[in-house]
C-alpha positions in Angstrom: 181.9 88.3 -47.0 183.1 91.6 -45.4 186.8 90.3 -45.8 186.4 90.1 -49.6 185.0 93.8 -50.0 188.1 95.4 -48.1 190.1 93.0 -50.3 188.3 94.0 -53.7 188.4 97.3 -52.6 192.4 97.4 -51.7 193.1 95.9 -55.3 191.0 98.6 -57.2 192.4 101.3 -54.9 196.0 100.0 -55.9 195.0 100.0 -59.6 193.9 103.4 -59.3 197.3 104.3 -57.9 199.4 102.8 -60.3 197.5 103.9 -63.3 198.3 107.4 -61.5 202.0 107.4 -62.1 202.0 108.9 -65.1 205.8 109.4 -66.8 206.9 112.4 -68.2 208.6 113.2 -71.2 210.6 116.3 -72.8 210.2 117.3 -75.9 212.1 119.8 -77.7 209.4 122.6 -78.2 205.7 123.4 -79.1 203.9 125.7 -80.7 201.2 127.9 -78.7 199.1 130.9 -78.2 197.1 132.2 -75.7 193.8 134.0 -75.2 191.7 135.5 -72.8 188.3 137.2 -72.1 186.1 138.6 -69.5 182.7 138.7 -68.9 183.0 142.1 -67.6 183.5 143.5 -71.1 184.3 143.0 -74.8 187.5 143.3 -75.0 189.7 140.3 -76.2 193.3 139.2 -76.2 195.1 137.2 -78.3 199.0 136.5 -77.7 201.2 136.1 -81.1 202.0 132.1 -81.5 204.9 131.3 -79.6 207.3 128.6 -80.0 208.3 127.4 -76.5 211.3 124.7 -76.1 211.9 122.1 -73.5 208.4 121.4 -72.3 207.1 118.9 -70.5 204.6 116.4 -72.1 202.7 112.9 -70.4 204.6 109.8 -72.5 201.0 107.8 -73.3 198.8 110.8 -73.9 201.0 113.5 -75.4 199.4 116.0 -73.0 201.3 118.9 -71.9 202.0 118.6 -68.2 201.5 121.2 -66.2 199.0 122.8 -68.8 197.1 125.2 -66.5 200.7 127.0 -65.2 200.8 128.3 -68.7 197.5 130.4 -68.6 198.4 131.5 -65.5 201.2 133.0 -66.9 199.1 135.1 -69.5 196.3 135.9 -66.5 199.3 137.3 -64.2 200.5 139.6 -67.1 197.7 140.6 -67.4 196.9 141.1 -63.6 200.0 143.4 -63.8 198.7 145.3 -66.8 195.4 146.2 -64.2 193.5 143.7 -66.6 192.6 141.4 -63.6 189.4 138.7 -63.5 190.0 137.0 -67.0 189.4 133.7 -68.2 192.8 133.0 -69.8 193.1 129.8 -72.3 196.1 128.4 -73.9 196.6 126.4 -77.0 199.1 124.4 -78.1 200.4 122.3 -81.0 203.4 120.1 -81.9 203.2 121.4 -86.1 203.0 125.3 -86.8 200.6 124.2 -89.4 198.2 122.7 -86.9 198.3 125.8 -84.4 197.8 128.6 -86.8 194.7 126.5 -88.4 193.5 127.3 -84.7 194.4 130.8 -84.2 193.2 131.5 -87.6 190.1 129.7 -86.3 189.5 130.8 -83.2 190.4 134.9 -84.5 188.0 134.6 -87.0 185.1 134.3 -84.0 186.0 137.1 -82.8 186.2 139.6 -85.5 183.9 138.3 -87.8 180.8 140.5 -86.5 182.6 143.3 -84.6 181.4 142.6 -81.4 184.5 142.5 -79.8 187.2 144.8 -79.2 190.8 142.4 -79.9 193.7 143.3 -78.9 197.1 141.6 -79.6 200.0 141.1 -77.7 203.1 141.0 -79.1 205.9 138.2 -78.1 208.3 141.4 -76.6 205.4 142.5 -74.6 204.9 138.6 -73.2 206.3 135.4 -73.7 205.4 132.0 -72.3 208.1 130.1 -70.3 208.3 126.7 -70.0 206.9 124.8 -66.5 208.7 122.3 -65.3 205.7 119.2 -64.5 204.4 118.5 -60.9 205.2 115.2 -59.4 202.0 113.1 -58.3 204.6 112.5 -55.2 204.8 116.0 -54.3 201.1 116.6 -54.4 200.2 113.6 -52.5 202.6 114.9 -49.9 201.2 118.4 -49.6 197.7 116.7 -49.3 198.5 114.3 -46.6 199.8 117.4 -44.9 196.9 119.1 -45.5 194.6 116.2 -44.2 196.6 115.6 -41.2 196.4 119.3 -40.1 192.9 118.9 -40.7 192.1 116.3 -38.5 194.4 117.6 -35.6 191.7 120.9 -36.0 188.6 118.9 -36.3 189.9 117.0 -32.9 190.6 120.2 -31.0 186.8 121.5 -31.9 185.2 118.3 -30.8 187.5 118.2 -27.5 186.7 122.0 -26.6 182.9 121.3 -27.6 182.2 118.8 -24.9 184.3 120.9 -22.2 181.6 123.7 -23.0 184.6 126.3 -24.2 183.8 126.5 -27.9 180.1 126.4 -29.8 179.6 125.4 -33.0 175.8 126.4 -33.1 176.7 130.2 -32.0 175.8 129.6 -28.1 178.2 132.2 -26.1 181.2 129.8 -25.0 179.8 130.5 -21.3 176.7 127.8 -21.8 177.8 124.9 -22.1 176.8 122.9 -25.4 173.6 120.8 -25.5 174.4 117.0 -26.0 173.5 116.0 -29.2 
């Protein structure tokens, strides 16, 4: 019975894996805008639309790869323009059509009443560039780094513990640690 588990649970492991190798695609360019907020005050930014070439975008779901990279790039602009803590988004479309429906949209929130205070910024003031996608390999790589260095620390702890040289309950390191 226990033999069947680890094997039931190796073949949905590797299905998990597999379905994880997601292939990448370039297309020649999208259409996008960005926008960002804070909760610290009213004041709202909206970039111009933007046509960016040569991105990246995941062959069965048309998603852009790498889509988070591109907001960072509007929250460190505006980190350098001493506008830092914002909640940056960023939009994007394959037709112009389809994206200025949403910026008209999404504008329209924010000026309607006059709560906010929006502010534009122009495409010579910032432009997005394009991010070249992360490979799943790459990332599995830094983690098993990660994990490995992990466990090497969580070994030395335990060894020091039960030589009395390290406490993790705040005892001074000269009393030796209780066995627990």
């Amino acid at each position: 019975m226990n033999t069947k588990r680890y094997v039931l649970l190796a073949v949905v492991i590797m299905t998990f894996f597999m379905g994880m190798s997601a292939k990448d695609k370039q297309v020649p360019k999208i259409y996008a805008f960005g926008f960002s907020a804070s909760f610290n005050d009213s004041i709202v930014y909206f970039t111009d639309i933007q046509e960016i070439e040569n991105v990246w975008v995941r062959e069965k779901s048309n998603f852009l790869a790498s889509r988070d990279n591109y907001s960072y790039q509007l929250r460190e602009y505006l980190t350098n323009q001493n506008q830092a803590h914002r909640t940056c988004i960023f939009t994007y479309a394959f037709d112009r059509k389809h994206i200025e429906k949403k910026y008209v949209k999404m504008k329209a929130k924010y000026t309607k009443n006059g709560d906010f205070d929006v502010r534009y910024i122009t495409a010579k003031d910032f432009h997005f560039n394009a991010v070249e996608p992360v490979q799943i390999e790459e990332v599995s790589e830094q983690q098993a780094t990660k994990a490995n260095g992990k466990k090497k620390d969580k070994r030395s702890v335990k060894s020091s513990n039960k030589r009395g040289e390290k406490s993790s309950k705040g005892t001074p390191p000269s009393q030796p640690v209780p066995n627990e």
